[in-house]
N, C-alpha and C positions, 0 to 999 in steps of 0.2 A: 622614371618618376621618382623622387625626391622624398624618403617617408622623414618628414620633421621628429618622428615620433622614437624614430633609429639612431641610438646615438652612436654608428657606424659610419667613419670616413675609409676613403676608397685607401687610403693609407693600411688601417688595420687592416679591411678584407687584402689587400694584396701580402699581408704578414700572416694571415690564416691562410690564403691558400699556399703559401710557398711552405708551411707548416706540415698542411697534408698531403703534400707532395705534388697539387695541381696546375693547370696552366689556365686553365678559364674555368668561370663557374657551372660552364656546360657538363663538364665533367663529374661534379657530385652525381649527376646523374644520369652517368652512362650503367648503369643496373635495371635502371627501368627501359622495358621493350621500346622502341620508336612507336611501336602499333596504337601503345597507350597513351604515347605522352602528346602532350596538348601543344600547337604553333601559334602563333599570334596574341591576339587580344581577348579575352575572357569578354564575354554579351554582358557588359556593365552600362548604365548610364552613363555620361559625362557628370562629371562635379559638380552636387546642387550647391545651391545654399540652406542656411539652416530653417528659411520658411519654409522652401521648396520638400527640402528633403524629409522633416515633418508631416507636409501634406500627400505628401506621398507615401510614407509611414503608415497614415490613418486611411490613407487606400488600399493599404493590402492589410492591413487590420479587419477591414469592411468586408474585405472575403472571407474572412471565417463565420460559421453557422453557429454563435455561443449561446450559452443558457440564459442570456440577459435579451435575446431576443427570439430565439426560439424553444419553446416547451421542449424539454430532454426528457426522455425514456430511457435511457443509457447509461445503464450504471457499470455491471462486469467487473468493481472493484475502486472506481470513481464516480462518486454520486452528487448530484444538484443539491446538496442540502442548503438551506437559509445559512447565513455568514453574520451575526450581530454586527451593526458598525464600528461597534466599541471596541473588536478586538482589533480591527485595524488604525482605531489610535494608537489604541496602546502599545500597537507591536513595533509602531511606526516612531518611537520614541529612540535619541540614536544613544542611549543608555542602553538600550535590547538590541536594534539591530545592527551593530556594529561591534556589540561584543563578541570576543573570541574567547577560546580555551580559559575557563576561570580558575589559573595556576598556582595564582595570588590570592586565598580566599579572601586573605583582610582585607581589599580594595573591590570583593567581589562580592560581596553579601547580595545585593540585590538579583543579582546573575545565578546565583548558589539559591538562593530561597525559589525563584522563582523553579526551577527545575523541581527542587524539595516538593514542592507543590503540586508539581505535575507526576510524581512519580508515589503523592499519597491518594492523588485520584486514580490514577490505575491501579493502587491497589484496592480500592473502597468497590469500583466498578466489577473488575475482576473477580472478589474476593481470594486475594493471593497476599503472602504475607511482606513479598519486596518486589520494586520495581525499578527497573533503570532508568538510567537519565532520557531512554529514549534509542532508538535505532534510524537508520535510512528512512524504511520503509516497512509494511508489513510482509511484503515477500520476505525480503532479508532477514527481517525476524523471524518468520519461519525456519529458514535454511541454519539459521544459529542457533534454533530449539532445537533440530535436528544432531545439529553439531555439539552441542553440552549433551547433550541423552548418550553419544556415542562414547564422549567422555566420561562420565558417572557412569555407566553401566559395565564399559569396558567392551561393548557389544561392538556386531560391522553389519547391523542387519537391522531398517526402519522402514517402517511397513505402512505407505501414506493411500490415502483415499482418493481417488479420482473424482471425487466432489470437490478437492480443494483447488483454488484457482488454478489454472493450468500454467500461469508466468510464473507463482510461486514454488509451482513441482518443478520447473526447468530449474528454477534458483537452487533448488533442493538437491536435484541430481549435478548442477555442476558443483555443489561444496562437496558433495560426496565422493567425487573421481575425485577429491585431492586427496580423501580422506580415507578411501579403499573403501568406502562402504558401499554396502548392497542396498537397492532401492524398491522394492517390492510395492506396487499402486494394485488397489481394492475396487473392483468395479462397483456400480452401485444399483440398488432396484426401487423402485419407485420413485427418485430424485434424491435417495438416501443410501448411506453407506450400507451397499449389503452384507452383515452380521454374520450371514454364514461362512463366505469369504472370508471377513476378517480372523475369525475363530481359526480357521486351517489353516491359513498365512502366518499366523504369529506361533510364534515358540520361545524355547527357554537364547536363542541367540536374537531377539529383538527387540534393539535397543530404546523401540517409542512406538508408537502408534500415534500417528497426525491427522486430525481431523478438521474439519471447518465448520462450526457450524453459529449463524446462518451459511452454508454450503455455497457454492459457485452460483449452485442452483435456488440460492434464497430457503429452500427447505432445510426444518429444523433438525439435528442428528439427535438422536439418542443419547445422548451424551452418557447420562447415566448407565445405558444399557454397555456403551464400549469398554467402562471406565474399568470392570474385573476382568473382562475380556486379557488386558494388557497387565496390568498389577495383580491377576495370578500368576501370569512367569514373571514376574519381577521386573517389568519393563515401566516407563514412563508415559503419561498417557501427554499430547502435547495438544492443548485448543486455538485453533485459530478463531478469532471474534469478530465480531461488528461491533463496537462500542457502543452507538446508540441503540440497537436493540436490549443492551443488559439495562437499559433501561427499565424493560419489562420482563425479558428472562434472567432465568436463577443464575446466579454468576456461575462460572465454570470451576472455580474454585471450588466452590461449595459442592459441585457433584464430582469434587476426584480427578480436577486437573494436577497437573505437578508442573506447566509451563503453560501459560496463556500469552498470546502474543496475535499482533493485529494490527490494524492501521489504523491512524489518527485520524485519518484527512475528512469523516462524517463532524469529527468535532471542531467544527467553524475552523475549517481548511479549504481554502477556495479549492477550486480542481486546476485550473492553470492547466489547462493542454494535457494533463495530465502527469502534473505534476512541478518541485516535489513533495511529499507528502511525508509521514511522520509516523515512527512503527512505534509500539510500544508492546515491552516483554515482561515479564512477570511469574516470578517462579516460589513454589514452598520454600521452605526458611532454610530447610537442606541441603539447598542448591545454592543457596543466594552468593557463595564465594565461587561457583563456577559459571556466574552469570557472565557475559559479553557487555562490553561499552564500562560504561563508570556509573558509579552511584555518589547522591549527593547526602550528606549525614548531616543530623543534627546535633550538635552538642553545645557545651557550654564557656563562657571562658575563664581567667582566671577569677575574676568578680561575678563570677555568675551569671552572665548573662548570653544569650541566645544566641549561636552562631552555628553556621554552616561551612564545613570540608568536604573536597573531594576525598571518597575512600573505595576501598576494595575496588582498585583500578587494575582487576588481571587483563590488564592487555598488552601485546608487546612495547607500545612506546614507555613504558614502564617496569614493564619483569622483566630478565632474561624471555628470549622469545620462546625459549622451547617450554619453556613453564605456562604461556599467556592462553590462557581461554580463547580470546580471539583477536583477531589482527584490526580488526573496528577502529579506527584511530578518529572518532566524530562521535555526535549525534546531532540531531535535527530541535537546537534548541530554538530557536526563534520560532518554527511551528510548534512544541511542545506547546511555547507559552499559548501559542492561538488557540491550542487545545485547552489550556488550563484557563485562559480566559472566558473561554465557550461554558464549560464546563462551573464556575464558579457565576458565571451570569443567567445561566440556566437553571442551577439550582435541581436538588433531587426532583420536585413536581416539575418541571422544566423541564429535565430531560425525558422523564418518563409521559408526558404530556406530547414532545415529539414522538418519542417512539409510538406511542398511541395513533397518530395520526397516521405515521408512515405506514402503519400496518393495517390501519385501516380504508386508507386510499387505494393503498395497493390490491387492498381482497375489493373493493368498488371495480376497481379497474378489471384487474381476472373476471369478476361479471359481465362485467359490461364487454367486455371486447369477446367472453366468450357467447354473446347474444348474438353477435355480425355471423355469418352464414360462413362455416369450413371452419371454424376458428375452435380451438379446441384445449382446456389443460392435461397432458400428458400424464401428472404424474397427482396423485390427491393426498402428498403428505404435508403437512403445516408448511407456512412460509413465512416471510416478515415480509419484507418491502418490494421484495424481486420476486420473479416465478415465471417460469418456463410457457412459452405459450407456441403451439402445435399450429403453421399455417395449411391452409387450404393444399389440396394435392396438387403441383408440380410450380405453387409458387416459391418463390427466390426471396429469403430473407436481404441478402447485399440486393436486388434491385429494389425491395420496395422500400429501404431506406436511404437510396438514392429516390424516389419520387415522392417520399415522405420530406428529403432537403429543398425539392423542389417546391413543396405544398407549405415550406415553415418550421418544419417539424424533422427533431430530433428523433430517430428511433431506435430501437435495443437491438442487444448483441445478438449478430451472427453466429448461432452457438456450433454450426457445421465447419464452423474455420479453426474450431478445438477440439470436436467432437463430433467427428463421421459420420457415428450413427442419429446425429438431431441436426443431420441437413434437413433444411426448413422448418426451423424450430428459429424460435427469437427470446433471448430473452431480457424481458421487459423490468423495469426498475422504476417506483411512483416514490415521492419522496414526500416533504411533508410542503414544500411549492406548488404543485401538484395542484391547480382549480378543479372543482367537475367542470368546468365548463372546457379547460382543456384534455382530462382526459376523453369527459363524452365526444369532443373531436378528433382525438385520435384514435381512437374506435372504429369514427362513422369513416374515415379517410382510409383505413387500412381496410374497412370495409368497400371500401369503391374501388380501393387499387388493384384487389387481387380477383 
């Protein structure tokens, strides 16, 4: 077959292989076992056309179970939140989404504010005194909170909760084997970080203590109570957030964070299969030159008037490497903005208005599903939108959300696929989409299933 797309004639490949010293192309891969490699024709269709292949597109489209036609339960870290329309004009504008790296600030202003932007609502939300231009993801911004704390303190020893998502401890623990550092995880009692643990875990060699709170488990941590625990040996305390909850809780700032860091993706970030989404990190003013990614500055020009630079860029595509905070060569500006669009269209009553609902649908929901017979909550410390729910004795959280896809319905995480000991346990996520009319159904449905 013929790729039009290849601008290879059989000319050059016969000048490449007499190069690497070949006789047929069979040979690049004589490394690979026979056992593995594949003979004939890959199970392809024949070549549509472009109607054809379209409607065929929208047929395996039509097999995924999405939140626009089935009620989701299923948070775990990506949540059904409402999406304004407005932010998908606007991001949809090819001034935003085709911009790259803004190198050039004179020709970039618009690209440059808009970040600014997004980086004085993390700190207003947060209460933290600077913020970057934005990370990957929230995992990743965890594992780089990890990784500055290592750096500032000169420590090889962070000491994280087993409340905090479990993809973001994997992320944690691989930045850490490059970094020789030791990873010490805090079990937890009652859905929350057990304090007693933590206390005998931490000493004068730990460089952070990482916590999440809302937690894995939706339950609120003590923030306050962790924060001397860690800043009496002289360690750094690190929060992971939910953004829309600081809607209604104290910002982490304010109770003795030194690095706040989280995902974007509640603030009018579609979830897209899960993904990608949009971290945001945030640290005291002491830190601010050993933050990761870039930050975007406000200053003035020679006439005085208002412009925005790239500054305090320690990353390697920029310093000497062995000097760079971190190897970050990106961040997630097009989601920022969806973030700062959300965020500027919602308005302080707005956001705190959602968080209001989420949390109060969800304590609806925990009632109601713990009224169906076996159904039980595990653990009775505070929660926001998510919370652990205990099923009936020898039922199967992965079967009854396989008969809940069958019944229309989205259902929460399998939390024994993380967490061994909460086989059969689910945990449930209401957002602020959420009708009663669908949570009382999926109530009465998990009630019939099990």
């Amino acid at each position: 077959m013929k790729h039009r797309y290849i601008p290879m004639t059989e000319q050059d490949q016969a000048e490449m292989m007499k190069t690497v010293g070949i006789e047929s192309m069979e040979e690049l891969f004589r490394d690979i076992p026979e056992s593995v490699r594949y003979r004939g024709t890959l199970p392809m269709s024949s070549a549509m056309d472009e109607l054809a292949l379209l409607n065929h597109m929208k047929s395996l489209a039509g097999r995924n179970a999405d939140s626009e036609r089935y009620p989701s339960f299923l948070g775990a870290g990506i949540y059904d939140h409402h999406v304004p329309v407005v932010i998908n004009h606007i991001v949809s504008r090819s001034e935003f989404y085709t911009a790259y790296t803004p190198y050039q600030p004179e020709i970039s202003q618009g690209e440059l504010q808009a970040i600014f932007e997004f980086q004085s609502y993390i700190c207003e939300l947060t209460g933290m005194a600077v913020a970057n231009a934005s990370m990957y993801d929230g995992a990743t911004a965890l594992a780089e909170a990890g990784a500055l704390a290592v750096g500032a303190t000169k420590r090889k020893q962070i000491v994280v909760s087993r409340t905090v998502h479990p993809e973001a401890r994997a992320i944690l623990r691989t930045t850490a084997r490059g970094l020789n550092v030791e990873i010490v995880e805090i079990g937890y009692a009652n859905g929350t970080t057990d304090l007693e643990q933590l206390k005998a875990a931490v000493s004068d060699q730990t460089a952070a203590v990482i916590v999440q709170s809302p937690n894995f488990f939706g339950c609120l941590e003590d923030v306050g109570a962790i924060e001397p625990i860690i800043h009496e040996r002289k360690g750094l305390l690190v929060v992971s957030a939910n953004p829309i909850s600081l809607g209604l809780l104290e910002a982490p700032g304010r109770l003795g964070a030194d690095i706040v860091v989280g995902d974007a993706q509640p603030l009018g970030i579609s979830a897209s299969l899960g993904g990608p989404t949009c971290g945001f990190f945030a640290v005291a003013e002491p830190l601010m030159r050993r933050m990761p990614g870039r930050i975007v500055g406000q200053t003035v020009d020679r006439d005085g008037k208002r412009g925005f630079v790239l500054t305090l860029q320690a990353r390697e595509q920029h310093i000497r490497r062995e000097k760079a905070t971190s190897n970050i060569c990106s961040n997630q500006a097009l989601l920022a903005l969806c973030a700062s669009v959300y965020l500027s269209t919602m308005g302080k009553a707005g956001i705190r208005e959602a968080a209001h609902l989420n949390l109060q649908k969800a304590h609806y929901a925990s009632q109601r599903l713990t009224r169906e017979s076996g159904f039980a909550l595990p653990f009775s410390a505070p929660f926001f939108n998510e919370f652990v729910l205990k099923l009936p004795e020898g039922a199967s959280a992965a079967e009854l959300n396989n008969k809940l896809l069958d019944a229309g319905m989205i259902g929460g995480y399998d939390l024994g696929s993380a967490y061994p000991e909460l086989h059969g346990h689910m945990l449930v996520a209401v957002t602020e989409k959420r009708t009663k009319a669908e949570i009382d159904a999926f109530a009465e449905r998990l009630g019939e299933l099990v």
